[in-house]
C-alpha positions in Angstrom: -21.0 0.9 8.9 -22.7 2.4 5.9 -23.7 1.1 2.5 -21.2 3.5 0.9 -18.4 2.6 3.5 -19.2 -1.2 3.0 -19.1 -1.1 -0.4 -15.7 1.1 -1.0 -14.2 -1.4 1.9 -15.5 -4.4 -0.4 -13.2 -2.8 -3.4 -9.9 -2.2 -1.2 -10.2 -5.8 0.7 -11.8 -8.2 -1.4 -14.9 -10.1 0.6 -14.4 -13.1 -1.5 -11.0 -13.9 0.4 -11.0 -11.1 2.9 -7.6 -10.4 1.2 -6.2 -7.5 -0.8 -3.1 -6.6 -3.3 -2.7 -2.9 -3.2 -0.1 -1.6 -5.4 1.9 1.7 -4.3 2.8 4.1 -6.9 2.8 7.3 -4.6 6.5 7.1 -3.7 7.3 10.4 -6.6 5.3 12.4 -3.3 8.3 12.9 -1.5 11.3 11.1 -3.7 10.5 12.8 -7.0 11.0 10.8 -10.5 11.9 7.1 -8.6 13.7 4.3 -10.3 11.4 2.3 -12.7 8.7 5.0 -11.9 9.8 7.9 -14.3 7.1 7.6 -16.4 3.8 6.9 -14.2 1.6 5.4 -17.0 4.4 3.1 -17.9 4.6 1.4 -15.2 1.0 1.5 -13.9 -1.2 0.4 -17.0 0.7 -3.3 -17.1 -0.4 -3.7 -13.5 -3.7 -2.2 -13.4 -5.6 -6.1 -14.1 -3.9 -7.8 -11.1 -4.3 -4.8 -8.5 -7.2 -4.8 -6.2 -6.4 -1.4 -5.4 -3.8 0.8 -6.4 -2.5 4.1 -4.5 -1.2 7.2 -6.0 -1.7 11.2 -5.8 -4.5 12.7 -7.5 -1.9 14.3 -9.6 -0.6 10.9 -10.9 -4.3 9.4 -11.3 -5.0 12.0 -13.3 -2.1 12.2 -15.7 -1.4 8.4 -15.5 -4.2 6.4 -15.4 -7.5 6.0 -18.1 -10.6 6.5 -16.1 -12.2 3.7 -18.4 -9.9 1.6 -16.7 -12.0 0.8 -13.5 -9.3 0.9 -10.7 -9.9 1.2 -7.1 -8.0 4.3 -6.0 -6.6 5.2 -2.6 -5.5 8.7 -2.8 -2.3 9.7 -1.0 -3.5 12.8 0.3 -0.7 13.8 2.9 2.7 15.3 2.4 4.7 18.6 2.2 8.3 17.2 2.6 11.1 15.2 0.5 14.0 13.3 0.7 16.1 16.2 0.3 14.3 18.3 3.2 15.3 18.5 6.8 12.0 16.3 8.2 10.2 14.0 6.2 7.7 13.4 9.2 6.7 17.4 8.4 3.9 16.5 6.6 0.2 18.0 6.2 -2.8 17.3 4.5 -2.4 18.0 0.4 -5.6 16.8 -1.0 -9.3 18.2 -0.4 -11.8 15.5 0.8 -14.0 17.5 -1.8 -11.2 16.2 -4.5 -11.2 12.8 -3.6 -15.0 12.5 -4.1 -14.4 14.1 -6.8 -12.3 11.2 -8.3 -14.4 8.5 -6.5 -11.8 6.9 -4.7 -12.3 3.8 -2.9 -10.1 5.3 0.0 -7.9 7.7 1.5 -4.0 7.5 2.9 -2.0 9.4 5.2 1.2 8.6 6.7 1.5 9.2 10.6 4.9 9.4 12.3 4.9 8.3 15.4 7.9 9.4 18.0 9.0 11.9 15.6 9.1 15.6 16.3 6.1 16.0 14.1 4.1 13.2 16.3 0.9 15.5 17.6 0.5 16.8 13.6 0.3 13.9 12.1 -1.6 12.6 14.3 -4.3 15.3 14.6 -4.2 15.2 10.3 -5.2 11.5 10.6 -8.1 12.2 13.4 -9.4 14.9 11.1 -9.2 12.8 8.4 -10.9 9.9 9.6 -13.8 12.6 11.1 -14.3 13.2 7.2 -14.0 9.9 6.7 -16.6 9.0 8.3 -19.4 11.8 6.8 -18.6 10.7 3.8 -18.8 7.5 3.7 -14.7 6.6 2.8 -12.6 4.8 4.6 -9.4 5.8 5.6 -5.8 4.1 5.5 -3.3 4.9 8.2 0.0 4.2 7.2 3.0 4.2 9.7 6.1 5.3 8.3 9.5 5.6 9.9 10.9 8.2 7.3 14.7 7.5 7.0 14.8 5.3 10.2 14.2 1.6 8.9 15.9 0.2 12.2 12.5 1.5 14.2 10.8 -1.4 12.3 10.3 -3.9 15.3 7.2 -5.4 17.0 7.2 -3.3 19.6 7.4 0.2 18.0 4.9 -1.1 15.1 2.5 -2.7 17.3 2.3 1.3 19.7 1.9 2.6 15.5 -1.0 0.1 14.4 -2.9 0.7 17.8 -2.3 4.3 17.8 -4.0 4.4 14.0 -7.0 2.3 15.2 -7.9 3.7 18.5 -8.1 7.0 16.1 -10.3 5.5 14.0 -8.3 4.5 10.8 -10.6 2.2 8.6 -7.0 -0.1 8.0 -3.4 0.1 9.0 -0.6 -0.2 6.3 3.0 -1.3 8.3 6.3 -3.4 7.7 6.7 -6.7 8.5 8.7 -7.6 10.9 10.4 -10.6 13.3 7.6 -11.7 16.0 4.9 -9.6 13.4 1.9 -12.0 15.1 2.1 -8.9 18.1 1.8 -6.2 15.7 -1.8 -7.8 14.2 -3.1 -9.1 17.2 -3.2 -6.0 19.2 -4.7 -3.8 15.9 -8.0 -3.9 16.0 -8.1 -2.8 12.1 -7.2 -4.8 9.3 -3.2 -4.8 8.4 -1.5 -4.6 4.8 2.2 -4.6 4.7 4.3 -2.3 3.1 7.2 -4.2 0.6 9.6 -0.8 1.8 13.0 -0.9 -0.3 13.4 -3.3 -3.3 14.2 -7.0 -1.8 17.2 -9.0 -2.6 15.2 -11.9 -4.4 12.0 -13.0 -5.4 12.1 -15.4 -2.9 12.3 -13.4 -0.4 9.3 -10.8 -1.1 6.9 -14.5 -1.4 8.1 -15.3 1.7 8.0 -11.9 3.7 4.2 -12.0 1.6 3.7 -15.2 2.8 4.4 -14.8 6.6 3.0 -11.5 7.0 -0.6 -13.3 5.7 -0.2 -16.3 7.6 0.6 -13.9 11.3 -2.7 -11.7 10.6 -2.0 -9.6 7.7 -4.9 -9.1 5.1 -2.4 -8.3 2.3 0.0 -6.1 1.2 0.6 -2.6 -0.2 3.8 -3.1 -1.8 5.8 -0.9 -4.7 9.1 -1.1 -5.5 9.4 -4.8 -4.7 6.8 -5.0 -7.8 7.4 -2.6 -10.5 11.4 -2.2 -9.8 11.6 -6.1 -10.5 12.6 -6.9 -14.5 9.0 -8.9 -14.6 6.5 -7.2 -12.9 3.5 -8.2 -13.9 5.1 -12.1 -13.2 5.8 -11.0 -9.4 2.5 -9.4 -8.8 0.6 -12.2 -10.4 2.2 -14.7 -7.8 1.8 -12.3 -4.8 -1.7 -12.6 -6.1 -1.4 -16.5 -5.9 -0.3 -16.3 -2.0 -2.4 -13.9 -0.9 -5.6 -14.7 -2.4 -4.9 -18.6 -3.3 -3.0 -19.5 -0.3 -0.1 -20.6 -2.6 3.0 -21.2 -0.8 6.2 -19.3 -1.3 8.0 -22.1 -3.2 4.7 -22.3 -5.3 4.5 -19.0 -6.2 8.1 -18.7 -7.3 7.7 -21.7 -9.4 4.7 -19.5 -11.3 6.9 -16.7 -11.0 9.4 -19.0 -13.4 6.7 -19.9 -15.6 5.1 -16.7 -16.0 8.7 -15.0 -17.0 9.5 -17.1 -19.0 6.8 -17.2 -21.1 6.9 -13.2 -21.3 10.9 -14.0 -22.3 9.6 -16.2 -25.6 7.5 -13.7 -26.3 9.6 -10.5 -26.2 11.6 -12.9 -28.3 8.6 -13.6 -30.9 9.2 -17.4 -30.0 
């Protein structure tokens, strides 16, 4: 691996903890102005301290995020379809490799959709992409989405995605968590984030999926709407810090969760 590869891995996975918390604000690719997302720089600036990495479109980074600001970037740089379309696996590459060098991202993502009708193409987009990749020094992240079919999330149907991604060459694999998820990171030879996917029912239960996932294999997470659709953001990503970096607990993390809110409470309050 080269210096430049080494050293844009080194700002997506941190080599102090061999951890990373990568925060997703790409979903507007294919769903358009989401909830709590409206307004890109709103929700992205409060964040930008406790993110490792972030990942958005190049049109997003540039409209939305200060380039004083110092943030790792991977660049979304697949799509072509929406929620309202026929396929959302129908996707192609949007973004120039010449762009994204441009911008001096840290990495590359690109969703692959595997058993779809759109299989071989997205496929093929990830193998070229990965080829380029490679010349230039940036590594890529293969992310394997299940467009509207959430019930394909199991072991076995993640574990054929991950492998698929990393026999290609993908530089790390972005999933879901899932029940028996130790299967799906031990037969991946690239490092795993997880995805958060639609907006949990409690705290509780994104420290604990955060938890689990790092303690079966995961390096980390790559999670959106489970962080900036909650009322305290910056609280929630500032314990999913504590886990995956700190090795806090869930239960620990929630407690600093409490805290953290309710000290942003007092002072929206001016206590």
């Amino acid at each position: 691996m080269d210096w430049g590869m080494k050293n844009r891995m080194a700002r997506i996975i941190n080599p102090d903890t061999g951890r990373a918390v990568m925060v997703a604000f790409d979903h507007g690719y294919f769903l358009g102005p989401t909830h709590k997302l409206e307004v890109p720089r709103q929700t992205i600036t409060p964040l930008l301290p406790y993110a490792d990495t972030i990942m958005l479109t190049r049109g997003v980074l540039r409209s939305s995020v200060d380039p004083e600001s110092r943030a790792n970037v991977v660049l979304r740089v697949s799509g072509g379809s929406s929620i309202v379309g026929p396929d959302l696996s129908d996707e192609g590459l949007t973004t120039s490799f010449r762009d994204a060098i441009r911008l001096n991202v840290a990495g590359v993502g690109i969703s692959v959709f595997v058993g779809s009708e759109h299989e071989r193409q997205t496929l093929l987009n990830l193998a070229e992409l990965v080829d380029k990749g490679e010349e230039y020094g940036i590594p890529v992240l293969g992310i394997t989405a299940v467009g509207k079919e959430l019930e394909k999330r199991d072991a076995r149907y993640l574990s054929l995605c991950c492998r698929i991604c990393a026999e290609l060459g993908t530089h790390i694999v972005k999933t879901y968590y899932c029940e028996d998820f130790e299967k799906v990171t031990a037969s991946c030879p690239a490092p795993i984030v997880i995805a958060g996917g639609p907006k949990l029912e409690t705290e509780m239960d994104v420290f604990d999926m955060t938890y689990n996932a790092i303690q079966q294999g995961a390096v980390g997470v790559d999670m959106g709407r489970n962080i900036w659709q909650n009322d305290h953001p910056v609280a929630v990503i500032r314990a999913i810090r504590s886990i995956v970096h700190e090795n806090l607990k869930p239960k620990q993390a929630h407690d600093l969760f409490l805290g953290l809110k309710n000290e942003e409470s007092k002072k929206v309050a001016g206590v």
